[in-house]
N, C-alpha and C positions, 0 to 999 in steps of 0.2 A: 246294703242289700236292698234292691228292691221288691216289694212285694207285687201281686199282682195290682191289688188296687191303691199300687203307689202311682201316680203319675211320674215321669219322668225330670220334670221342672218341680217338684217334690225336692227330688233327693238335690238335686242345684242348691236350692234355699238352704237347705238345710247346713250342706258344705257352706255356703257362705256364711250362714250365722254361725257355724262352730269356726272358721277363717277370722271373724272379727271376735270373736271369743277369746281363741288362739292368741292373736296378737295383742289383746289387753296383756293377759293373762302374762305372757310371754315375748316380752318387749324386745330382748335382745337374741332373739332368731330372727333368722331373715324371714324375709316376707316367703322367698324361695322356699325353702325348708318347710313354713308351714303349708303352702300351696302343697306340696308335694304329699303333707302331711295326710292331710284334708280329702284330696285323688284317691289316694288309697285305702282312708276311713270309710270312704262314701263309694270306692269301686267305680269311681266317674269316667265317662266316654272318654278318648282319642277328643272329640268334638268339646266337652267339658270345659276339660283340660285346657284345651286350646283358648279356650274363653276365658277362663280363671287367669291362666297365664297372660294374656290380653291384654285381661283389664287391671288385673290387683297386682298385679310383680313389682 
């Protein structure tokens, strides 16, 4: 959820440090699953998304 004085590249980091969290933590999920995880925890853009999926899959 973003707050108003969240920036927008706020809530990004944050999805990614709980993404590399994620996959310590949980070795034998796919990368997919948690991506997917993560989009959803964080409420992240169409645009996000796209990015995450991009770069970390």
């Amino acid at each position: 959820m973003t707050t108003p004085t969240q920036r927008s590249g706020d809530k990004l980091k944050k999805a990614l440090k709980t993404f590399s969290e994620l996959l310590e933590k949980h070795p034998e999920k796919s990368r997919r699953d948690l991506l997917h995880e993560v989009e959803t925890r964080f409420d992240l853009s169409p645009k996000e998304c796209e990015f995450l999926n991009k770069h970390f899959e």
